[in-house]
N, C-alpha and C positions, 0 to 999 in steps of 0.2 A: 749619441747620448742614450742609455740605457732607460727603458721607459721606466716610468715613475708607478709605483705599485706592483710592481711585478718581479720584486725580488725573488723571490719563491721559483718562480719557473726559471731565471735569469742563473740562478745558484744549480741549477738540476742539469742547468748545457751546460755550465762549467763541470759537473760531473763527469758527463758526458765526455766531453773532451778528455777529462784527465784519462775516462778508462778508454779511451783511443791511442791515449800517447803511454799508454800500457800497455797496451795490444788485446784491449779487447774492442769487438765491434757492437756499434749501440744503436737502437731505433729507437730516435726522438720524435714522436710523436701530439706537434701540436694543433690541439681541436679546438674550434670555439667558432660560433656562427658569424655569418656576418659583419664585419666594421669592429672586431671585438682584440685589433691586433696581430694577428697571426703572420701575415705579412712581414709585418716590420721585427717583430722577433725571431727570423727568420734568414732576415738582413743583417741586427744586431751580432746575432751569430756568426754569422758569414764574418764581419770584422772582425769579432773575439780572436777566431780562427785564424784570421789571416795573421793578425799579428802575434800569434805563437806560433807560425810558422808551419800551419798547416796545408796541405794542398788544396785545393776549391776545385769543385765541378757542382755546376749549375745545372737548370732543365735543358739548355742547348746544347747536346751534345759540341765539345769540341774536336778541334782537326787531329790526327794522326799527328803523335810527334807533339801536340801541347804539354809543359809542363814535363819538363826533363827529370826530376827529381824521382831518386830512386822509390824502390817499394816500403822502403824503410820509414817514409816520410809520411805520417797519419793525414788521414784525410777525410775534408767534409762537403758529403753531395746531400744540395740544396732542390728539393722540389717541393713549389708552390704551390697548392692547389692540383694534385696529379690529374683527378675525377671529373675538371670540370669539360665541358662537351666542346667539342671545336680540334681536335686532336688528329692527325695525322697515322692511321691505325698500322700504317707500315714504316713508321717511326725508329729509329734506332734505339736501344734499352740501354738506357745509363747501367754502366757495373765500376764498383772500385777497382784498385788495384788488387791484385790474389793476395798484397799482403798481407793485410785481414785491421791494418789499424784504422779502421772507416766508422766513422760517425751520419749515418744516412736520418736527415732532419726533413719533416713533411708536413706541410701543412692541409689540415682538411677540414667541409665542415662535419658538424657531428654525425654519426650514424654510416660515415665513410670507411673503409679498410683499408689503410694505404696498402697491404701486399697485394692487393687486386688491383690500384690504380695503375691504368694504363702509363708506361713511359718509365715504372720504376722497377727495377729487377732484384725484388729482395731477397738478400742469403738468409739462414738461418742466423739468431743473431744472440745472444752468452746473455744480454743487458735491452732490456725496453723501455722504454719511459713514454706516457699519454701524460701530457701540460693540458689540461685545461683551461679556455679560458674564457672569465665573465667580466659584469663590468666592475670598474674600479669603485674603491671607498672613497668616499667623502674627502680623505686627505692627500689620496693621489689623482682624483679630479681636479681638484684647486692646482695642484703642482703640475697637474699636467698642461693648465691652463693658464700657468704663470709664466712655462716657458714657451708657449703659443703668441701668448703678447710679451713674452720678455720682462713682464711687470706683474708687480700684487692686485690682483681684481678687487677692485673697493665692494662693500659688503650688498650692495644693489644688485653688480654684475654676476655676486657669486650665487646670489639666489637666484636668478635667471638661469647660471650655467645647472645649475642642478635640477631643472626642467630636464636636463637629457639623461637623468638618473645613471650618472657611471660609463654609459657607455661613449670608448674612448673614440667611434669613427661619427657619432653625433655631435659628442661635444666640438671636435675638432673642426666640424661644418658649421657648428653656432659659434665658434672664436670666428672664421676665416669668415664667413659670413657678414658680425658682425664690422670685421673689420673693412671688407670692402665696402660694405654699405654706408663708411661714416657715420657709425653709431655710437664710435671709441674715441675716446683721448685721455693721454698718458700726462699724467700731472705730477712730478717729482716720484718717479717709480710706480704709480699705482693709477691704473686702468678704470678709467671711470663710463658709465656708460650717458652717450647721450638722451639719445630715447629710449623709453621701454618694449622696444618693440623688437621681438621675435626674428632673426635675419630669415630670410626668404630662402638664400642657400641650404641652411638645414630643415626648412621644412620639405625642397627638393629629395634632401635626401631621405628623407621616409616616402612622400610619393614614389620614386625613383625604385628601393626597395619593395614598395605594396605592388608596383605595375610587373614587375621581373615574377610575383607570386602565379599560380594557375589559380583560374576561376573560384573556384571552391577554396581554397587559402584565402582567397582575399574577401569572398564572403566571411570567410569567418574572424579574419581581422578587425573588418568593420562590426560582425556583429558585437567580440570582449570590447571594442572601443566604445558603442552605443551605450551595451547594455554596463550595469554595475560588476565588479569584477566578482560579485560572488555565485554568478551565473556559470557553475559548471558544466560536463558531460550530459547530464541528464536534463539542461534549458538550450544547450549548445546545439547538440544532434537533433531533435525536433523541428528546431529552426530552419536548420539547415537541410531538413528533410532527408534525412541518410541516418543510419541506424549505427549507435555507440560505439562498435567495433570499426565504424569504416571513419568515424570519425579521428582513431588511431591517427592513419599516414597525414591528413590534414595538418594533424596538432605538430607532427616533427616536422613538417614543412615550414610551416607557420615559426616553428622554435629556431631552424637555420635564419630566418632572416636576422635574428638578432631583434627585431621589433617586439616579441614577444617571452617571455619564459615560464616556465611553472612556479608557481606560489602556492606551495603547500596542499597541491593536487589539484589547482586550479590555474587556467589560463590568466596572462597577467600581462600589461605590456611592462620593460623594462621602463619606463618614462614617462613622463607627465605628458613632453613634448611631442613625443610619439603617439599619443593618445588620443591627443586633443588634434593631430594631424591627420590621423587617418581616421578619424570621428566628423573632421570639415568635409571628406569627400563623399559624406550622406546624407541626400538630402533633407531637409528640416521635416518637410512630412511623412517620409521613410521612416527617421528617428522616432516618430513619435508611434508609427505605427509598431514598428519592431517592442516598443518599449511595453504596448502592450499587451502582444499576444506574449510577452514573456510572461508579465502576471495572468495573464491568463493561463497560461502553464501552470504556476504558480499557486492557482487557486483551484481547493479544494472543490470536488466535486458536489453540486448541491443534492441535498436532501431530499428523499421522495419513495413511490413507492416505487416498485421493481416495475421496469415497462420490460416487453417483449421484444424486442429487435426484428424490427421490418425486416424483410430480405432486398439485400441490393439489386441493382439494377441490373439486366442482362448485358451483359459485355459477350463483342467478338475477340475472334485471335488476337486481334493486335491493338486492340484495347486493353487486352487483359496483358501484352507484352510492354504495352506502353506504363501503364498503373506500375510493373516490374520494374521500369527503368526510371520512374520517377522515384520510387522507393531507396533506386542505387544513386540519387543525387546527380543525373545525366542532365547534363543542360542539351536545348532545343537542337544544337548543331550534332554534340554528340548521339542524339538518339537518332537526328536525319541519317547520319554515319550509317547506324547501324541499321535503317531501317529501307537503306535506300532513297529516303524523301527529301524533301526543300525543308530546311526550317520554317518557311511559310506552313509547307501540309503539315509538318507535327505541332504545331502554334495551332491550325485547325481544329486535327483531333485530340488536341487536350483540352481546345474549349468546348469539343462537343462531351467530355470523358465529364466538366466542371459539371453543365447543364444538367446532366444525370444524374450526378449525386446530389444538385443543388447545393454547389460550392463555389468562390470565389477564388481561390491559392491552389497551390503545390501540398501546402501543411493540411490542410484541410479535406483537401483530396484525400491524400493517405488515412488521416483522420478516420474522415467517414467510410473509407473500404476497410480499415482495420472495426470497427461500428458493424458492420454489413456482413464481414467474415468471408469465405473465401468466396473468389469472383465465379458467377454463374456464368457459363458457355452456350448459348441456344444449342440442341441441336442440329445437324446439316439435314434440311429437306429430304423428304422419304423421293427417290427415283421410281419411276413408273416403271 
């Protein structure tokens, strides 16, 4: 069954196909993070194909001798996900046939090149096409959710489903959810819910995505989740102790899970439901703490007369290398990495680095050395 909302991209394969069974070759290229489809439009394909009678090659290479059908006969090779990591580097490289009537379809998340992904050998190619995809409207939600349960969502359930704002691999875990959990019953066509409660299955699947994030991605998840969504770049980066620019790679990381997207040059989650889930996994007095050094960010600097800036505190080498890599947003293990030590000894000397400044945090720290201006070096001992 052709998904629901997604005529636009669904109309651009059939393009596709047609200028294959033309003889020209085409690189269908579909993007979209996480849970967002890509998959299954993919597969879709793969049927369209098959029954106009086109040849199929998959990511497994097949045997010598598969699929007798001359070079005549257009063809469509399917690779899911070429990029992601687990791959076999002396793999065999999928190629069409030399006829040239091949439609090569790929699915990636954003910021991916399929000619670079390993396992796909692509020709130069007359035709390209990038599908993007986000989440559904309001009226391919409901329809995508009618054929999940087979029936009409009475007007309770559809306000619940739109807790997943669109997106098609959340909604699909809050139908399947609540179905196994005996929260539904189907009353003359229409799907009624029993209790108001949230199924547990898709709240998994936003844990599930936040745990798969690295460190610093998932601080920063929980922080758009905390704070209010009009906390951009300039309340984001502080927080997080890393400087606007390094906050860059974060924010696309953060955008492939699908949990997140940009609203109008601010971080945003796609969903209610996603919000309010990865918002439970912070503690109640973390939240409140985060909440206000944001205002305190926030707030104007007070009034007074001009003071002098004390000189900071003398710092050795590797204090002054450590202040550096707290700056680059290094957690405990990464700086032991590089410094040689236990996370115990760099937990040490960053409370001995606190003490000195008369600090309490990470932010604070930076704070008061950016305050201080650059780090003083004792001299090395005069030799007799």
């Amino acid at each position: 069954m052709p998904q629901r909302g997604r005529d636009l991209e669904t109309r651009r394969v059939q393009e596709a196909l047609d200028c294959a069974c033309s003889g020209v070759s085409t690189l269908v290229n579909v993007v979209g993070p996480r849970g967002m489809g890509k998959t299954r439009m993919l597969q879709e394909a793969a049927e369209t194909a098959r029954r106009r009678g086109f040849r199929l090659l998959r990511e497994e290479p097949r045997p010598s001798g598969h699929g007798a059908a001359g070079h005549d006969v257009p063809t469509l090779v399917v690779v899911d996900e070429p990029s992601r990591p687990g791959r076999e580097p002396g793999r065999e490289r999928l190629r069409p046939s030399p006829g040239g009537r091949t439609v090569w379809m790929t699915a990636t998340p954003p910021g991916t090149p399929p000619r670079r992904a390993h396992g796909i050998d692509v020709p130069p190619f007359l035709c390209t096409m990038r599908l993007v995809l986000g989440p559904l409207s309001d009226g391919a939600a409901r329809a995508l959710a009618s054929d999940l349960l087979d029936a009409r969502p009475a007007a309770p359930l559809r306000r619940m489903l739109q807790q997943a704002g669109g997106h098609p691999g959340l909604l699909t875990e809050l139908v399947r959810g609540l179905q196994e959990e005996g929260s539904l019953r189907t009353v003359s066509g229409v799907a009624e819910l029993v209790t108001g409660r949230v199924s547990e299955q898709a709240r998994f699947y936003v844990r599930d995505a936040l745990a798969e994030c690295s460190g610093l991605c998932r601080q920063l998840l929980c922080l758009v989740a905390v704070l209010d969504e009009e906390s951009g770049p300039e309340v984001l980066a502080p927080l997080l102790g890393i400087s606007t620019v390094a906050l860059i790679p974060v924010l696309e990381e953060a955008y492939t899970t699908g949990l997140l997207h940009d609203a109008d040059g601010r971080p945003a989650f796609v969903s209610v439901l996603a919000r309010s889930t990865v918002a439970e996994t912070v503690p109640r007095a973390l939240r409140t703490a985060l909440c206000r050094e944001r205002e305190a960010l926030a707030r104007p600097p007070a009034a007074g007369p001009p003071r002098t800036e004390e000189p900071g505190p003398l710092l050795d080498g590797r204090q002054v290398l450590m202040l550096r890599m707290v700056s680059e947003g290094l957690t405990n293990q990464e700086m032991g990495t590089r410094l040689g030590l236990s996370p115990h000894t760099v937990n040490y000397h960053l409370r001995k680095l606190f003490r000195a400044f008369g600090v309490g945090s990470r932010i604070d720290l930076l704070n008061a050395a950016r305050r201080a201006g650059p780090p003083v070096v004792p001299d090395p001992p005069e030799r007799e």
